[in-house]
N, C-alpha and C positions, 0 to 999 in steps of 0.2 A: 559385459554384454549389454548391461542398460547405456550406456555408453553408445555403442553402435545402432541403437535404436531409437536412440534419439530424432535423427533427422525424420523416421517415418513417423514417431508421433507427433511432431511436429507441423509436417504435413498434415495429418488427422485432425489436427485444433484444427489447421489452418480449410482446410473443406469443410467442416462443421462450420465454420464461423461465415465462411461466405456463400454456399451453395443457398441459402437463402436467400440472397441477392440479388439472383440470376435469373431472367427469365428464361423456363424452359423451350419456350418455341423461338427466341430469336437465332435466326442464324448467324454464327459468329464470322462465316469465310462466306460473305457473299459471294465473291467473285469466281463463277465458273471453273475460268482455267487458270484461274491462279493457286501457287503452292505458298501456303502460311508457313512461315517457318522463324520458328521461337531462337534465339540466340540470347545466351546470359552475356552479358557483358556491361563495364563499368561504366560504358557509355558508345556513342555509333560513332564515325567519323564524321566529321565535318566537313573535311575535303576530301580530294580524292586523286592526292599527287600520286606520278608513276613510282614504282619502287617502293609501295608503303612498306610500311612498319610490321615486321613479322609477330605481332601482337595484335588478338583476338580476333574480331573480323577481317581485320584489314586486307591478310593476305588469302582468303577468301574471294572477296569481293574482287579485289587487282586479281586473282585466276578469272574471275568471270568477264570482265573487261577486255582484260590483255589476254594476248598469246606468247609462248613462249616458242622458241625454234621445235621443239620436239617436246614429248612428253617420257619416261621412263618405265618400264615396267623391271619390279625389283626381282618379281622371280625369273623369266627368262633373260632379264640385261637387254630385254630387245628395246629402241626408242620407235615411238609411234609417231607418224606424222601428223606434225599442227601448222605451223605457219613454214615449215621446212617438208617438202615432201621426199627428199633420200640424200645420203650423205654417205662420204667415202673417205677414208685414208689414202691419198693418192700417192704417186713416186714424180721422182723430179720434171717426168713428162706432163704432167697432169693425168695421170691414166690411172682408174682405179685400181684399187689392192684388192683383190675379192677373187673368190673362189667360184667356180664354175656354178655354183648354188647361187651366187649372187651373197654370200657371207663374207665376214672381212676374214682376208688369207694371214694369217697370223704369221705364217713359217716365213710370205713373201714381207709382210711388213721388218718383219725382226731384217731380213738379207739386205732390206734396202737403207734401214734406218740403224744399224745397230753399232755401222762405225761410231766411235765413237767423235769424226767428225765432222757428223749430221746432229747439227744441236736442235734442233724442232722434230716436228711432225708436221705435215702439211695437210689439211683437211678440207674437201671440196663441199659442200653444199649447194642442194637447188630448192627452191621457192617453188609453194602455190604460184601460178601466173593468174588465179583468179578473184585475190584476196582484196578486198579493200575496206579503210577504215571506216569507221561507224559514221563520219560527215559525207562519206562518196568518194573521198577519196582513194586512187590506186595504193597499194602496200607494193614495194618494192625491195631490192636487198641496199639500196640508197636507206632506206629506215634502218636497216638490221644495221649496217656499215654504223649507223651514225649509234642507233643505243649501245651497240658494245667499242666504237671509239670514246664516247662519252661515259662507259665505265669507269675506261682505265683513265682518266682524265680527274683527279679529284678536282680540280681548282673549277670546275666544270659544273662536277656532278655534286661535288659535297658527300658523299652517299659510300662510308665506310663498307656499306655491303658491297657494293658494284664493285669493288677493289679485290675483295675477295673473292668475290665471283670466276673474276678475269685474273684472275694472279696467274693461271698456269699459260694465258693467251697473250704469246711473246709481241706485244703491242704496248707499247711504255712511252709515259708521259714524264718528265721533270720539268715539274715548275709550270708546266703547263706549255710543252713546249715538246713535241712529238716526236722523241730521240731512236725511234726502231719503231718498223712496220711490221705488223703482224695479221694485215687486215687487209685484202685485195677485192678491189672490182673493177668492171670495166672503166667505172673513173676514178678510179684508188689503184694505181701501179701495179694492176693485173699484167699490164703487158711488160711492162718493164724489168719485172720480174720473170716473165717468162710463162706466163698463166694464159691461150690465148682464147678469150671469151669472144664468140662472134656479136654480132649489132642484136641478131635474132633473141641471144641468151641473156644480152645486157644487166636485165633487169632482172634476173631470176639466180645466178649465179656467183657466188661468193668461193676466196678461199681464206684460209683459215692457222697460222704456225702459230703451233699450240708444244708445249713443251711436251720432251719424250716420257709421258706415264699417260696410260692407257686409261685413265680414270680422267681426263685433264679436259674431256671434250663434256662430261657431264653439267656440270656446274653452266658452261657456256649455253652448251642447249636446253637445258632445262630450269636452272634458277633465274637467267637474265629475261625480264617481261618486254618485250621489242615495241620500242614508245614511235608515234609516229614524227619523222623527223620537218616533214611542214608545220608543226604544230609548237613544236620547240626551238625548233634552232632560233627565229627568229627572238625568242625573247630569253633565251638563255646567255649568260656574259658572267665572267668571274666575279663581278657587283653582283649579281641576280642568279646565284644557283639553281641548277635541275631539283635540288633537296634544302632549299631557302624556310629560314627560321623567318624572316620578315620578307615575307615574298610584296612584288608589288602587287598594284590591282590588275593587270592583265594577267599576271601569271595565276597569282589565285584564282580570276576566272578560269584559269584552263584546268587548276586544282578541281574546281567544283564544277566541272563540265569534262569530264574525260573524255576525249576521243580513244576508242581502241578498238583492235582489230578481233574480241573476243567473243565469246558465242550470244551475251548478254551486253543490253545500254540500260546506262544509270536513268530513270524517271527523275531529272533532279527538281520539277515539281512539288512531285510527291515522296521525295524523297527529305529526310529531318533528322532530326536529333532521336526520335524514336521509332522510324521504318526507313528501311532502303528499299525503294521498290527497281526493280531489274526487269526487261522485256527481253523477248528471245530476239535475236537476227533472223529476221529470217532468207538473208540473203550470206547468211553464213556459207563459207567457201568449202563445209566438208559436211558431208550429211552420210548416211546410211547408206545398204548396199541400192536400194529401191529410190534411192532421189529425195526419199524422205527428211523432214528437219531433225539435225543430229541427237537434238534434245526433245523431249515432247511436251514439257509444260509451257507455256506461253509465256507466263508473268511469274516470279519468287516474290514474294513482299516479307523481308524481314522485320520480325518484330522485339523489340527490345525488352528484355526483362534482367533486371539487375540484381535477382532472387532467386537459386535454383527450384526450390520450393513454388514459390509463383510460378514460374515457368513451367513449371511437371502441371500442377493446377489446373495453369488455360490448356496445354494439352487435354489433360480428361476430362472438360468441360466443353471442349471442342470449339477452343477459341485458333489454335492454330495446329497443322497438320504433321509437324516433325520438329523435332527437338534438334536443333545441330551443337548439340555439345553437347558430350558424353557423361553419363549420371553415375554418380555412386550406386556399387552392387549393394547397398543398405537398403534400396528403392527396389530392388527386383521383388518382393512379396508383395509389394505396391501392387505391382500390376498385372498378377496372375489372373484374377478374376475378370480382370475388367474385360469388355467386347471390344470388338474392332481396333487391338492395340496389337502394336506389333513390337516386340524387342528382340532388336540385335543385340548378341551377348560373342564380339566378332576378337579372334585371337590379336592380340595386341601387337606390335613392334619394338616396342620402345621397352629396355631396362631398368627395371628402378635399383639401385645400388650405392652401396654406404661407401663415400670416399673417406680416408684417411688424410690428413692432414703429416704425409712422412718426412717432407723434408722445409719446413718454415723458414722464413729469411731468418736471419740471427736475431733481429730483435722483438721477432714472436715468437723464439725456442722458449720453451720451459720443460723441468722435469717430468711431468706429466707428457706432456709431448714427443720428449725424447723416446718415449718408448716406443710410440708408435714406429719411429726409425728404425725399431728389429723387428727383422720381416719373420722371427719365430712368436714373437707377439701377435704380428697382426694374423700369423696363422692362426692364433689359439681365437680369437674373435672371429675368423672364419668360420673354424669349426663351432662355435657357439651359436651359428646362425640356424636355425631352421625354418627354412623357406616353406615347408608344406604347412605347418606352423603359422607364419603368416596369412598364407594364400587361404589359410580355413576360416583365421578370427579374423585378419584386418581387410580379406577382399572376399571373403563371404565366399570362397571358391572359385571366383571368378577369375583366375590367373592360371598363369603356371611356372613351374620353378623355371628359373634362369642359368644358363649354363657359365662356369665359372669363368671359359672364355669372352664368356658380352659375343657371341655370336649365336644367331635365331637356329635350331634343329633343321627347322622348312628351310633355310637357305644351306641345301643339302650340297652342294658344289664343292662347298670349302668352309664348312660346319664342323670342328674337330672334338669329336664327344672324348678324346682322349683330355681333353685339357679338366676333365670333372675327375681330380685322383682323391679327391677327399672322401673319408671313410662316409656310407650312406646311411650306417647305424648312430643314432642318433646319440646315443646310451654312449657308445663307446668315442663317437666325434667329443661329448662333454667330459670324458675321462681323460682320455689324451690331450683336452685342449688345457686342463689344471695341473695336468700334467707337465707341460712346456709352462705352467705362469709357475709354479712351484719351484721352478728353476729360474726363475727372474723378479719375480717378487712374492715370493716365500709367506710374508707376514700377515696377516689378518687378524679383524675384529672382532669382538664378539659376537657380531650380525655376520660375518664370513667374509667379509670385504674384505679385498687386498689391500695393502699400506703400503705405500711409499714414502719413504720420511717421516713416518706417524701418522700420516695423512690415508681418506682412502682415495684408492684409484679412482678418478671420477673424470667424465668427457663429457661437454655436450655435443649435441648434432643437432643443424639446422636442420629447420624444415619449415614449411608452411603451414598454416593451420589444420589443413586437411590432411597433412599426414602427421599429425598428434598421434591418432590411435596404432599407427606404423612403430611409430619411436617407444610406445607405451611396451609394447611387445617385443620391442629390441631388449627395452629395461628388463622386463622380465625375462629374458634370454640371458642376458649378459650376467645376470646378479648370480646364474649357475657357475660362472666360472668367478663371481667375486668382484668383478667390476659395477659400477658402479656409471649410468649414464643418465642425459636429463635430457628433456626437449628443449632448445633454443630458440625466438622465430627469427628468423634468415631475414624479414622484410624487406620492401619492395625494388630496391636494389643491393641482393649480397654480391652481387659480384664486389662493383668496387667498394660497400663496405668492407666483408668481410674474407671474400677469398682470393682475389689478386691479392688481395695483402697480407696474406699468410695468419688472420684472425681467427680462426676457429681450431676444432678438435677434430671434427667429425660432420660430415653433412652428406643430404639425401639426393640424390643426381640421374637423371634419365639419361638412360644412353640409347641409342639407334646406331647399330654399324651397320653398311651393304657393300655392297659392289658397289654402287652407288656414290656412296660418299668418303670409300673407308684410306682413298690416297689423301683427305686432307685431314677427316678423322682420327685416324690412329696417330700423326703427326699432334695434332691436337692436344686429345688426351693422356696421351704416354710421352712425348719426346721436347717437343717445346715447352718454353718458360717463359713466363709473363703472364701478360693478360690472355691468355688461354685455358680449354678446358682441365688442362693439367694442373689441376687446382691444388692438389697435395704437393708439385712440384716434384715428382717422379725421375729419377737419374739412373735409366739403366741401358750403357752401353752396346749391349749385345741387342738388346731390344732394338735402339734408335736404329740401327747399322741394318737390321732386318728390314723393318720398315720401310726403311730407305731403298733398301735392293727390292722390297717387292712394291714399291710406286715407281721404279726404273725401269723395270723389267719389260720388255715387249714380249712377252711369251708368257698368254693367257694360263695356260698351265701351268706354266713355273709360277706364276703368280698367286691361282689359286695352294700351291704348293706351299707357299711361304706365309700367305694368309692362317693354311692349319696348323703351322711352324710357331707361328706367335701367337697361336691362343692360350700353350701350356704356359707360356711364359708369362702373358698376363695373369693367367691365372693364376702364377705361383708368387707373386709379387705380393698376392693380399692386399690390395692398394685399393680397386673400387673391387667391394664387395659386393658380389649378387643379392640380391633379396628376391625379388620375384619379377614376373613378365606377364603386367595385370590386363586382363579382356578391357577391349574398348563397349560399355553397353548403351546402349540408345533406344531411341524410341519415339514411334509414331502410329499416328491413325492411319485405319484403311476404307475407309468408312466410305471417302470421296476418291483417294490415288489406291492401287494396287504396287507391287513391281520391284518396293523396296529391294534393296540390294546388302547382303552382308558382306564386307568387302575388309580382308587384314587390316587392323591398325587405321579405320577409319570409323568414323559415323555414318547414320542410315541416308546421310546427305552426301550421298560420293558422285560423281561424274556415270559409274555403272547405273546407281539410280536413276539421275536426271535423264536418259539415256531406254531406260528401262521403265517406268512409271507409265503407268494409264488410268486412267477416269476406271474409279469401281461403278460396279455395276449395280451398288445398292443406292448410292445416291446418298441425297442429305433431302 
């Protein structure tokens, strides 16, 4: 327990030591309508090329800049309009697929595309006609055309993400050299093709062969950030990449002067190595039902703090107004007392879960390891886990348990609570699970360790330093049934250390499945090999073969059908073990904004917020 209490008294030296310092009348957030906002991070960007870097700010800041085609919502599956204002599955007339509601007609997509020799999908989209980018310039589907041609172009782009992105959008480059179109406009082989886009629609109208899996259009409209093509093409060449390690000085100029078409521009002023300041548009192309600007703060100025500690600090010192990175539940008695704080304590997404290491290339097997390749073994470690256990000591109760499938309860459509067969009594999961090791490794110490060769059973499992107290309570878990585990730290790159290469035991892994994401997901994690998340290297045929039929499938239904089909399966695998599905908690002043927003698996810094927020009415 002293242990988990640390960080708060830590903090405690740490107020004691400096509230002295501080003068009580100055104000720390001069600026009106500006929103402070603390972010921990190891440091800010420097530049600010399109496409950043899916670590810490970066892909923050490129949401606030950029626009993507559409946004997702994970509980309905509906996309909301952004730089895309509606989209359709069409037939080879160009005429949409949809149902008299204006929904996509599922029964008519499967009749028109289901021979098996219709190898796409064709997909229509139309554009704001009122969008333009942050210098004045018009936004066109000439930009869209060009960021997701320049995807799938590595020799272009350089930009392994944009590869992924576009994988299922049948538009392919070798060598850099444009072997299938998969990308129409009125001056991209719309008509050639058979697409006929009038003079009127030119510029708002794109189509779209995207492979036949109903998940294939996601990734396209939602992870590709649509860069403006005046602004690149010109100094983009396979010498000088979109994603350039030694960019020249023009391009880095355009690095550190974004143009984009997003709700907020970069102050690059005032903007540095320790704030990013951001101003709203206010000529932003989508606003409220009343005409009003879509956001309501004017200016965000982030400020850097490289100390989660410090940064809790200037929050209750009211040096800035929201924290955008989520705090350890060890801080919740933090700020029970305190006034004008607000904390979300908002139900999580993401999985935390113990992978196994089951099938290692050959020249990482060892006996120790072997065992994990009996999936009656790995049952007996399942059953040894208790999640409510965790969720009490290591998240303070801030979580909830995980279902053995890795899919969320609230994604109720094709949520399979069948897949949780494991006994709920805890007493009896640790009897039966010595039960199954007594029939495979029998022998023990005088401490109760199992032996193997003389040896005891012993694993470790990475992790980061903050989940030490995670693995601490594994160990005490495990040693019920005899085993024997240790903390490893995973450091700053395990992939290609430690688990492309088949180097570890055991390691600690978030998982996020949805509608959303779970055609390239569940591929991922369970069926491919390599450099994927299939880190244990997982081989199970009935599995792949499912998987496959349900990203094929045009029939929503059967889809979700097959979704509940593979969760016993995962689950019986014993391969990534559940641990728990911990709250996201955050936290801010009300003191100057009201409106915060508690939003799944986010911070009190979400788009509902920005959106939501107004000037309180106590002041400062």
């Amino acid at each position: 327990m002293a242990k988990r209490l640390l960080p708060i008294i830590t903090l405690g030296v740490l107020l004691l030591c400096l509230t002295g310092c501080q003068n009580p009348g100055q104000s720390y957030r001069p600026l009106e309508d500006t929103l402070y906002v603390g972010s921990v991070q190891t440091s800010f960007p420097k530049a600010y090329m399109p496409w950043l870097s899916r670590e810490g700010i970066a892909p923050t800041i490129a949401g606030m800049l950029y626009d993507s085609l559409f946004s997702y919502d994970e509980d309905t599956g509906n996309f909301h309009p952004s730089i895309g204002k509606e989209w359709y599955y069409v037939d080879e007339n160009g005429e949409p697929i949809v149902t008299e509601e204006g929904s996509i007609d599922y029964a008519r997509l499967e009749e028109v595309y289901g021979d098996p020799s219709k190898t796409y999908l064709a997909v229509k989209v139309i554009i704001h006609d009122n969008i333009t980018w942050s210098d004045g310039e018009p936004l066109t589907v000439e930009d869209v055309y060009y960021s997701l041609d320049i995807a799938t172009n590595n020799l272009l782009s350089n930009h392994a993400g944009a590869l992924a992105w576009t994988s299922d959008l049948q538009h392919k480059y070798t060598n850099g050299v444009l072997t299938k179109r998969g990308l129409f406009t009125y001056n991209h082989g719309a008509k050639e093709q058979g697409y006929e886009i009038s003079e009127q629609d030119k510029d708002t109208v794109i189509y779209l062969h995207v492979n036949k899996v109903l998940g294939s259009v996601v990734p396209l409209f939602t992870s590709v950030l649509i860069l403006p093509k005046h602004v690149w093409e010109p100094v983009v060449t396979p010498q000088n990449q979109l994603n350039s390690a030694a960019p020249t000085e023009e391009t880095l100029y355009r690095y550190q002067n974004p143009v984009g078409s997003g709700q907020f521009v970069l102050d690059t002023e005032e903007s540095g190595s320790q704030q990013i300041v951001l101003h709203r548009r206010d000529d932003y192309h989508r606003t409220k039902e009343d005409g009003s600007p879509l956001v309501n703060v004017k200016t965000i100025k982030y400020v850097l703090y490289q100390e989660i500690n410090v940064a809790i600090y200037a929050l209750l010192k009211g040096h800035i107004d929201v924290l955008d990175n989520s705090v350890s539940s060890n801080y919740l008695q933090l700020f029970e007392k305190e006034q004008d704080i607000f904390v979300s304590n908002a139900p999580g997404t993401f999985m935390q879960t113990l992978v196994l290491n089951v099938n290692p290339v050959t020249s990482e097997r060892n006996p120790m390891r072997d065992l994990l390749s009996n999936k009656e073994f790995r049952r007996a470690i399942a059953l040894a886990i208790n999640q409510e256990e965790l969720i009490k000591n290591a998240l303070n109760g801030a979580g909830i348990p995980a279902s053995s499938g890795l899919m969320r309860s609230s994604l109720t459509d094709f949520y399979n609570p069948h897949a949780d067969q494991l006994p709920t009594n805890y007493e009896q999961r640790i009897q039966e699970a010595n039960a199954i090791l007594d029939t495979i490794v029998p022998e023990k110490d005088k401490d109760g360790f199992r032996l193997l060769n003389g040896e005891r059973v012993t694993f470790s499992i990475l992790g980061s330093p903050g989940e030490q107290d995670v693995i601490s309570y594994l160990e005490i878990q495990f040693k019920k049934i005899g085993i024997k585990v240790n903390y490893a730290a995973k450091g700053t790159q395990p992939e290609s250390t430690y688990l492309y290469t088949s180097r570890f035991d055991m390691t600690l892994h978030g998982v996020v499945f949805s509608l959303s994401n779970i055609d390239i997901m569940y591929n991922a994690h369970f069926s491919a090999l390599g450099r994927t998340s299939n880190y244990g290297r997982l081989v199970n045929k009935e599995l792949d073969a499912l998987i496959d039929e349900m990203r094929l499938t045009l029939n929503l239904d059967t889809k979700y059908e097959l979704i509940k089909e593979i969760q016993p399966i995962i689950a019986e695998e014993y391969y990534k073990i559940p641990l728990y599905s911990s709250n996201v908690i955050s936290v801010a002043r009300t003191d100057r904004f009201t409106g915060y927003e508690v939003v799944e698996g986010t911070t009190l810094l979400n788009s509902a917020t920005l959106q939501n927020l107004k000037k309180s009415t106590k002041g400062r």
